[in-house]
Structures are given as C-alpha cells and as structure tokens.
Phi, psi and omega in degrees: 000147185267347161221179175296180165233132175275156187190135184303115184314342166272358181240005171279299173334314190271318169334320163282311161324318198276309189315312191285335191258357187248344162298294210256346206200316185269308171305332186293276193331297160322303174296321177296319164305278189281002139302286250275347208266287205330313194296352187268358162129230192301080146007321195255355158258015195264078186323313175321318210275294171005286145312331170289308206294329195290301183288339128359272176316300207273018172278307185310313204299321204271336207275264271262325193270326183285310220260348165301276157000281195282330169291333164265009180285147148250115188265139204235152105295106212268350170297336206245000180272120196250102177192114201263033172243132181305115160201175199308121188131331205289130167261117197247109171270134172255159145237158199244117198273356187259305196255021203005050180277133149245155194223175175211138169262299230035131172262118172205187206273154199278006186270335169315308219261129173215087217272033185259349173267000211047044195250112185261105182339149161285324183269022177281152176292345173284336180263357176291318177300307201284289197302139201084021148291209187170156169271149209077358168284172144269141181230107194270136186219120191276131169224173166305327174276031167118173152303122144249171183224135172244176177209149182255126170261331192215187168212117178220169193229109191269000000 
C-alpha cells in the first residue's frame, strides 16, 4: 500500500479482538482437529483431515490479511473529534428529500464498512457527498439506481 488507510479506533479494536481469538483460540482448536482427523488413517481419502487442513488454510489466510488491515490503518479516534462538518468518523442522519425516509451513517475506513450496520466507506459516494457539509446542508448523490438529495439533520461524533 502506498499510504495509511484511515480506520476508527473501534474498528482497529474489534479487529485486534478477531486477530487475538483466531491466534489463540481457532488455530489451538484447528490444530486439535486435525491430530484427531489424522488419527482415523488414510489421509487421502479423510474429509475430516481435508476439512480441518482447509480451515487452516482460510484461518491463516484471514490472520495475514487482518495483521495487514492493521499495520497499514491511521488508526482515528473519532470521540476527540470537535466539528460541526461531516468528516471521517462521523455518525451522519440524513433524510431522503423526495421520500422522507431517514437513515443513519457512520463514515469509516473501507476494511470497516458494513452497510447492513450502517457503516459506510469514506470512499463510497454517499460519504463523498456528506463530507465537509453541516447540518441543514443538501447533498445530492449518483448511486447506481439513479440521484438522491438528502438533507443532513445531525451529526454526532462517538
């Protein structure tokens, strides 16, 4: 990577939390799996040993990719942040000026955004839109299904 990737200190947090329990509690467990697969014989027909060595592989796979995340995160605490402009952290309510749905966002690092939580990328178009905005601005934003304009009610920063 060629620079930092920014990332909210709860989501370095929960990251290190995933990192600490797939060292330590899935790899003991995995390994224990595959003595015990081992112990049933012929290796080349033993789905169990198969199967163990496969979660293996995608254990490892997620630790080297998580220990990645983090050495390369701008790890942010977004609590010390004072702004009454939409910036990387920000839990942003919107209303959808057309259909007067409101939502609510988080703006966060893209290893982050998991929009079924309401966690959104920095680099999504919708947080491209909000940032450096205030509440009561509009904002219009091309998504694939077309334009919306939102209007910002708040802002908070947890």
């Amino acid at each position: 990577m060629l620079g930092k990737v920014p990332m909210t200190l709860q989501g370095a947090e929960k990251l290190k939390a995933e990192l600490k329990r797939r060292k330590s509690e899935d790899r003991s467990r995995i390994v224990e799996a595959i003595s015990v697969a081992r112990d049933h014989g012929d290796l080349s027909e033993n789905a169990e040993y198969h199967a163990a060595k496969e979660q293996q592989s995608f254990n490892e796979g997620r630790i080297q990719e998580i220990e990645t995340m983090l050495a390369n995160a701008e790890i942010i605490d977004t609590s010390r942040i004072r702004s009454s402009k939409v910036v990387f952290g920000a839990q942003v309510k919107v209303v959808d000026e057309k259909t007067d749905q409101e939502s609510a966002y988080r703006i966060v690092g893209e290893d982050e955004a998991a929009l079924d939580q309401g966690m959104i990328s920095i680099t999504s178009p919708m947080a491209r839109a909000l940032i450096g905005k205030e509440v009561g601005d509009s904002v219009e934003v091309r998504a694939p299904g077309g334009v919306h304009r939102y209007e910002i009610l708040a802002i908070q920063y947890l």
